[in-house]
C-alpha positions in Angstrom: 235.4 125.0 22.3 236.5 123.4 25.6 234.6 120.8 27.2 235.6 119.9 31.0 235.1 116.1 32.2 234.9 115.9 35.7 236.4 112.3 36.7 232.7 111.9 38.7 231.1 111.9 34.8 233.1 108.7 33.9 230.8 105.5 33.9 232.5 103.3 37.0 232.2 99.5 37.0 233.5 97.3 40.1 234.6 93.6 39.5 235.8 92.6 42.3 239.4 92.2 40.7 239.2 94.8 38.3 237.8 98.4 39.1 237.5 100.7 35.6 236.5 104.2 34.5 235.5 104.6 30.8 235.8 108.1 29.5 234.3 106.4 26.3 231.1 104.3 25.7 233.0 100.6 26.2 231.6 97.4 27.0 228.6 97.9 28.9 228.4 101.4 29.2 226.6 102.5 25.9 225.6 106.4 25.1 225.6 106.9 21.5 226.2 110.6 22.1 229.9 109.5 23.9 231.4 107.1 21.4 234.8 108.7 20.4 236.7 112.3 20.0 238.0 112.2 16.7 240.0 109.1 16.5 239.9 108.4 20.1 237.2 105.9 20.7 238.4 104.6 24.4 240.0 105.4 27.5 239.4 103.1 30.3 241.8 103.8 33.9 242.0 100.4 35.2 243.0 99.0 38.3 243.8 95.0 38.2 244.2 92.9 41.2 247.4 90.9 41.6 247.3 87.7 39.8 244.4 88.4 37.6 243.1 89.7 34.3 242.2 89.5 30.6 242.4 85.5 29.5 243.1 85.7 25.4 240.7 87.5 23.4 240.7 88.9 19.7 240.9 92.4 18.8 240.9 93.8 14.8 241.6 97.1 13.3 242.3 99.1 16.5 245.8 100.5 17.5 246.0 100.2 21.5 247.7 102.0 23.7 248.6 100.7 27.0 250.5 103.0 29.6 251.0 101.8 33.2 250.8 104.0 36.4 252.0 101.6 38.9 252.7 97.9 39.3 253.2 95.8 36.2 251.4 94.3 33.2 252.3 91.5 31.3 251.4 91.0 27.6 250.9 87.7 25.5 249.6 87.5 21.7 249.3 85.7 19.1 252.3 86.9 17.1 254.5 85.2 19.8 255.4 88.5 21.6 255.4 88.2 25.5 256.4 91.4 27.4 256.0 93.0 30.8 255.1 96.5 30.9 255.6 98.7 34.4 255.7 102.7 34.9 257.7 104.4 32.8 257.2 102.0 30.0 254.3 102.1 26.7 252.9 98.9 25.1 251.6 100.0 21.4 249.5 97.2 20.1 248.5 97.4 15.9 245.2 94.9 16.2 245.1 94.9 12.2 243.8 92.0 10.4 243.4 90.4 13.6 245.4 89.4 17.0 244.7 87.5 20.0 246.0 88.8 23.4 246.3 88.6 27.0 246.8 91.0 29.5 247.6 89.2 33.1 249.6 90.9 36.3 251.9 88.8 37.3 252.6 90.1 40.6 250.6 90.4 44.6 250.8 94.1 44.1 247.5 95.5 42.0 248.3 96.9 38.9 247.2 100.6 37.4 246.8 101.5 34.0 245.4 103.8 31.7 244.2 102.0 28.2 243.4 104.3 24.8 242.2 102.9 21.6 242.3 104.6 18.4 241.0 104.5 14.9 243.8 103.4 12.7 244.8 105.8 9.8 244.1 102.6 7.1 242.4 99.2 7.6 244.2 95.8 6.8 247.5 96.2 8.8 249.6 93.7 9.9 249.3 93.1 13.5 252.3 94.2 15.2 253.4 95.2 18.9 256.1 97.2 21.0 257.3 98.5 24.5 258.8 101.0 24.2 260.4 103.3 27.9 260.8 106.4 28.8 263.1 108.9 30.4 261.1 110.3 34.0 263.2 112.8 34.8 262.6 114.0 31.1 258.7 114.3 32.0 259.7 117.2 34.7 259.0 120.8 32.7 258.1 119.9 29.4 255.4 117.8 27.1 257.6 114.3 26.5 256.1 112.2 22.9 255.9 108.8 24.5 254.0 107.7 21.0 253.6 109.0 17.7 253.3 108.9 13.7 256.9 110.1 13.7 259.7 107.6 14.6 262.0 108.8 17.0 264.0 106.9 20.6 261.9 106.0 23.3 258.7 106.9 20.8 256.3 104.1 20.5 255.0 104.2 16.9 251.5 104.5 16.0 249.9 104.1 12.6 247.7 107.3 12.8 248.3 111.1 12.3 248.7 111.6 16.8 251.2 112.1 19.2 250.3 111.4 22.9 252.6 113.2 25.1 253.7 113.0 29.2 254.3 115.8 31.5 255.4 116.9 35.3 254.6 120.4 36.7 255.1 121.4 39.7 253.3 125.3 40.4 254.2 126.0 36.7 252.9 127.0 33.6 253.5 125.4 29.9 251.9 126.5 26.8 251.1 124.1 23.8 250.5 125.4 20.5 247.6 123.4 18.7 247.6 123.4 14.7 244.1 124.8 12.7 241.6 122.0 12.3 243.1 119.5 15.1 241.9 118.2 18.3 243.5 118.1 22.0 242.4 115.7 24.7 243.6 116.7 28.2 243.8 114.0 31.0 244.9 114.8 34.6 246.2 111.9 35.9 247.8 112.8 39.2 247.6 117.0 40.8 245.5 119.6 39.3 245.9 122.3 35.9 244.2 125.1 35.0 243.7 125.5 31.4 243.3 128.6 29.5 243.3 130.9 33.1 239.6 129.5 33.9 239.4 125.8 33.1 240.3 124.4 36.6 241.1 120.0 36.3 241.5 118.2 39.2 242.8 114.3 39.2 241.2 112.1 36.8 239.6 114.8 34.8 239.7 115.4 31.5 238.9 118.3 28.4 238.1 117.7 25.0 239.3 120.8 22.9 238.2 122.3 19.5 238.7 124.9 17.7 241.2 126.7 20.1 245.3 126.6 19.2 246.9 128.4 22.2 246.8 126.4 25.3 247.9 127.7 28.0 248.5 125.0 31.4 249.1 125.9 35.1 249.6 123.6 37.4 249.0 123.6 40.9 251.4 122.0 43.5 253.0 119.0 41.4 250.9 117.3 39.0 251.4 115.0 36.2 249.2 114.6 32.8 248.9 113.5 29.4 248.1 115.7 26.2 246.7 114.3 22.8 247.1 115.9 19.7 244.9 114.7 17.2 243.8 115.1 13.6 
């Protein structure tokens, strides 16, 4: 099964200094029917004026997943960790027991972002938190792991059975072979794939897929998206 997301679907709210899409129900946006895919329970593209955002505030038993598109995002918790994040570059965040965070631009420029939560594998674990960068050039032509389960360089870790991965096309196809009895979430974030030969995404839109293994992704001028593999 394949389910298509157009970007229009996504529940918009405007702030003033902070613009977001939820692909998930998330703050005040509830639909019971729209609550998670598998372990996936949010994905919020945010866009954060310069100079503003989150003031501290607690989170428990979530791993977070912050990857940013443009500008830069700074990162304060409780454990003592302070980081800025900017393209090319993943902030993993294990909520566990319990943490208390910030998330603040510190620059004039606005800041873009995509933000995933997901279930953890087990409860109770210590809270922790990485950045971890990537290669870009190593996005062009193939599906780059930017966080996993499995350890490996440049790999933030994540303590459930997932791999999120990063790709460029540019008028090319790529196949992805899916495992029996998992999930794939597809999210075009720049450009436009088609999936499968009749699946057409444009920018911002996203697929939730079942039940099918071969996957098969054509993309159209140059385009660049992320692909979850999921238990």
């Amino acid at each position: 099964m394949i389910r298509i997301y157009p970007a229009a679907s996504r529940y918009s709210a405007d702030h003033g200094w902070l613009k977001s899409n939820f692909s998930f129900s998330f703050g005040d946006y509830y639909d019971p029917e729209n609550m998670n895919f598998g372990v996936l329970r949010v994905l919020n593209d945010d866009t954060i004026a310069g100079e503003r955002g989150f003031g501290a505030h607690p989170h428990r038993e979530m791993e977070i997943v912050t990857i940013v598109l443009k500008g830069q995002l700074q990162h304060e918790d409780s454990t003592g960790r302070k980081a800025v994040t900017t393209f090319g570059q993943v902030q993993r965040m294990s909520a566990g027991t319990g943490i208390i965070h910030s998330e603040v631009n510190p620059s004039s420029e606005e800041v873009q972002l995509l933000q995933l939560w997901f279930i953890p594998a087990e409860r109770g674990l210590t809270p922790s938190y990485e950045t971890t960068d990537y290669d870009l050039t190593k996005l062009r032509h193939q599906l780059l792991p930017v966080v996993s389960n499995a350890s490996g360089p440049h790999i933030a870790h994540i303590h459930q059975d997932m791999t999120i991965y990063l790709s460029e096309l540019e008028n090319e196809t790529i196949d992805f072979q899916q495992k029996e009895g998992r999930r794939t979430f597809l999210f075009v974030i720049e450009g436009s794939l088609t999936l499968n030969g009749d699946n057409k995404l444009d920018r911002r839109d996203s697929a939730r897929i079942e039940d099918v293994t071969n996957l098969s992704l054509q993309a159209e001028g140059q385009t660049l998206f992320m692909l979850i593999d999921l238990p």
